[in-house]
C-alpha positions as CSV (number, residue, x, y, z in Angstrom):
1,X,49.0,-22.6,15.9
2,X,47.4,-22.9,12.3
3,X,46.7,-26.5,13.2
4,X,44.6,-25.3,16.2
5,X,42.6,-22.9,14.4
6,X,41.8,-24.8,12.2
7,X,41.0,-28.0,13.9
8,X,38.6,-25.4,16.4
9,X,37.1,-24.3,13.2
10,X,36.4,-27.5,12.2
11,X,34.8,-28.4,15.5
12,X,32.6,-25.2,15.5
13,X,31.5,-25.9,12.2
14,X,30.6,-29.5,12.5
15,X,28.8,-28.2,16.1
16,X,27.0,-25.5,14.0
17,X,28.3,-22.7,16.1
18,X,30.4,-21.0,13.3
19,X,28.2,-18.5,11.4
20,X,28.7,-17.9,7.8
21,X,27.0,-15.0,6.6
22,X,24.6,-16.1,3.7
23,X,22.5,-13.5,1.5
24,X,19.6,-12.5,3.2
25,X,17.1,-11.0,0.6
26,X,14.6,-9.9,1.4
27,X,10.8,-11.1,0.3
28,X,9.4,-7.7,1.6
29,X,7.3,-5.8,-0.6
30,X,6.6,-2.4,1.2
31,X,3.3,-0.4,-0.3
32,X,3.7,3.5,0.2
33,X,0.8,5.7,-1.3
34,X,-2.1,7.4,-0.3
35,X,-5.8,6.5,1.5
36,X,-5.7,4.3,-1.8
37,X,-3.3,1.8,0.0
38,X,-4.6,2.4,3.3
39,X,-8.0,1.1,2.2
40,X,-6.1,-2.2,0.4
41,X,-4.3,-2.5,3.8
42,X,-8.0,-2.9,5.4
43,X,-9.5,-4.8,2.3
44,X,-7.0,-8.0,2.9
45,X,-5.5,-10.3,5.0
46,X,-1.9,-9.0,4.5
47,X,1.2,-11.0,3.6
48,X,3.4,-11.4,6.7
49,X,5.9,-9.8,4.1
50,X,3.8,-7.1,3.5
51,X,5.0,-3.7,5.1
52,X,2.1,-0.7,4.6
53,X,3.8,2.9,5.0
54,X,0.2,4.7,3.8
55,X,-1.7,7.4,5.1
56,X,-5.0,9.1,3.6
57,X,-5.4,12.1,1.6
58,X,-1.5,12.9,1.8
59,X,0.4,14.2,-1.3
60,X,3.7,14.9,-2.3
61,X,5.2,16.3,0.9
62,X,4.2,13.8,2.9
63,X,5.6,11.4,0.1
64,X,9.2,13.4,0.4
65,X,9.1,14.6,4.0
66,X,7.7,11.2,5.9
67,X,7.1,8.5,3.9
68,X,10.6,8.1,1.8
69,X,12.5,8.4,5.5
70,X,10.3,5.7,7.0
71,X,11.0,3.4,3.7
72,X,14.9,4.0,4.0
73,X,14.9,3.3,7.8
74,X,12.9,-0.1,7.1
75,X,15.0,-0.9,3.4
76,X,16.7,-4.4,3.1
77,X,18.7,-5.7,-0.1
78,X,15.8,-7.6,-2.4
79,X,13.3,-5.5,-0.9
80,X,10.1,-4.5,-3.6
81,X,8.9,-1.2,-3.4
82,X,5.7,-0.4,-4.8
83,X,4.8,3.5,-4.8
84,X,1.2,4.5,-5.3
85,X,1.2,8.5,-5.1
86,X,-0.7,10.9,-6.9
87,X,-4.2,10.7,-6.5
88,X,-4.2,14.0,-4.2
89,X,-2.7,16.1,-6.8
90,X,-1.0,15.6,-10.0
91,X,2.4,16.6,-10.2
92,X,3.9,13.9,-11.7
93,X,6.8,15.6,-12.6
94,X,7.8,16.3,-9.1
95,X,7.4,12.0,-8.2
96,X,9.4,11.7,-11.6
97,X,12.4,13.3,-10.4
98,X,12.0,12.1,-7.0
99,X,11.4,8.2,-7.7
100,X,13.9,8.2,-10.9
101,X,16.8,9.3,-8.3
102,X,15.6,7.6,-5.2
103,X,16.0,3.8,-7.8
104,X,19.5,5.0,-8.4
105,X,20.5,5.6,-5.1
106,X,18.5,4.6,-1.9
107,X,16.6,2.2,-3.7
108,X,18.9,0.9,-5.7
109,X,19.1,-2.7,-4.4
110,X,15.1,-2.7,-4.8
111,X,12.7,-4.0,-7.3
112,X,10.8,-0.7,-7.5
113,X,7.6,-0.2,-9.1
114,X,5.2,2.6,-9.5
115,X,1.1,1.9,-10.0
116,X,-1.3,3.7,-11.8
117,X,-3.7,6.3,-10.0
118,X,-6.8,4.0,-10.2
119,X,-9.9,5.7,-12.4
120,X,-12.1,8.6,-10.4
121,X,-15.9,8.0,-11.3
122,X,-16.0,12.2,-12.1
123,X,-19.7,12.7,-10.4
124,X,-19.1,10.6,-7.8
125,X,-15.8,13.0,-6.9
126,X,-17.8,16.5,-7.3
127,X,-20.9,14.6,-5.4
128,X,-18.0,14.0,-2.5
129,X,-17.2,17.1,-2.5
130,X,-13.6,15.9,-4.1
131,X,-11.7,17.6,-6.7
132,X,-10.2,15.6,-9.7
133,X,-11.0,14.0,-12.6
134,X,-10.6,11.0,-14.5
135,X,-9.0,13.2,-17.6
136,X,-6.4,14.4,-14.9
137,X,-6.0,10.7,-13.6
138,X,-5.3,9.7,-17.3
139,X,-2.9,12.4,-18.3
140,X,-0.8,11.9,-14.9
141,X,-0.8,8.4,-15.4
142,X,0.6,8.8,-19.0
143,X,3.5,11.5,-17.8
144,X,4.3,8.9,-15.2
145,X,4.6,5.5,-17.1
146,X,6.4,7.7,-20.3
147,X,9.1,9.5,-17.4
148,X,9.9,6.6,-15.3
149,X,13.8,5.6,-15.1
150,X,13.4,1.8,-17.4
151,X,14.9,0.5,-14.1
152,X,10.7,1.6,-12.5
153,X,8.4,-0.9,-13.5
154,X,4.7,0.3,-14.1
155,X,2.0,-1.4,-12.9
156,X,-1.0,-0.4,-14.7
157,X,-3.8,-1.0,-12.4
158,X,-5.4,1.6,-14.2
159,X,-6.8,-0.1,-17.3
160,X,-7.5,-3.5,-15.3
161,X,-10.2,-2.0,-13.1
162,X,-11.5,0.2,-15.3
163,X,-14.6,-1.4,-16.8
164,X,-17.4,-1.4,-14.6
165,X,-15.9,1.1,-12.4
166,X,-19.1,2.9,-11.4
167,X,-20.0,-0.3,-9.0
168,X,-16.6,-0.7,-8.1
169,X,-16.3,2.5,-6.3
170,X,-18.8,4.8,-3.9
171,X,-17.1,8.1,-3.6
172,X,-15.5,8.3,-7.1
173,X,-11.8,7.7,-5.9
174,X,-12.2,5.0,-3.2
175,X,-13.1,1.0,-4.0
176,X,-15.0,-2.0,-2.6
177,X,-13.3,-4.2,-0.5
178,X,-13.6,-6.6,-3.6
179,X,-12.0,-4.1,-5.6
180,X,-9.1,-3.5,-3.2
181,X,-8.5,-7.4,-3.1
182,X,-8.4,-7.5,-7.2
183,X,-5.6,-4.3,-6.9
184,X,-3.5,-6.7,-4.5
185,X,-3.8,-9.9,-6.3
């Protein structure tokens, strides 16, 4: 009987019917944030690896309530998360504690990393009719890059696109298409 098996598995093999499970990590990178990665979404030609879960001018709860659930239904092993919340309220303290346990739980298999609320052009935002300003973006930015669990990388998109803002942006918190590709890259 042994001699059978393994002279059928021997045949399925060399026919390549036999499958042997091999790791399939993943090369996914999944964006979940705000308008600020819905507009990226619509500034590039996307990465067939590329998943957008993004909606505009959501905060927190949608963060918690939709956006984690999609991400977990999607998550495969190697996947990289990159979070970009916070630009419709401040609370970094409630992200903190959210992201720091989803990367040692759900997430834990993932590459996470968590990017910088981008500057706000301050007269721009009130001229918008916005609320926010760039002090707020700078202290939530600090609270997030000094609280994140050392497994979180930060990506400090911040400082990159900061000079020469003002023509980089029309409303204060959103960018130029060219702006949006420099973010991605």
């Amino acid at each position: 009987m042994k001699k059978i098996f393994l002279s059928l598995m021997t045949t399925l093999l060399f026919l390549g019917l036999f499958f042997i499970p091999v790791d399939a990590s993943s090369n996914r990178i999944i964006w979940v944030g705000d308008s600020r990665f819905v507009g990226m979404e619509q500034s590039i030609t996307p990465d067939p690896n590329d998943v957008f879960i993004a909606k505009g001018g959501m905060g927190y709860a949608w963060f918690v309530n939709t956006a984690i659930p999609e991400v977990n239904r999607t998550l495969k092993n190697g996947d990289k998360i990159v979070v970009g919340m916070g630009a419709n309220g401040f609370g970094a303290e409630s992200y903190l504690e959210t992201v720091n346990n989803l990367v040692n739980n759900e997430w834990k298999d993932c590459d996470v990393y968590f990017m910088s609320v981008n500057p706000f052009v301050d007269d721009k935002v009130r001229a918008n009719g916005m609320v926010g300003t760039d002090a707020d973006v700078q202290s939530f930015n600090k609270s997030i890059k000094e609280g994140l669990d050392k497994k979180i990388k930060y990506v400090d998109t911040y400082s990159n696109i900061k000079e020469g803002i003002e023509t980089k942006t029309q409303d204060g918190v959103h960018y130029t298409v060219d702006c949006y590709k420099e973010i991605y890259d």
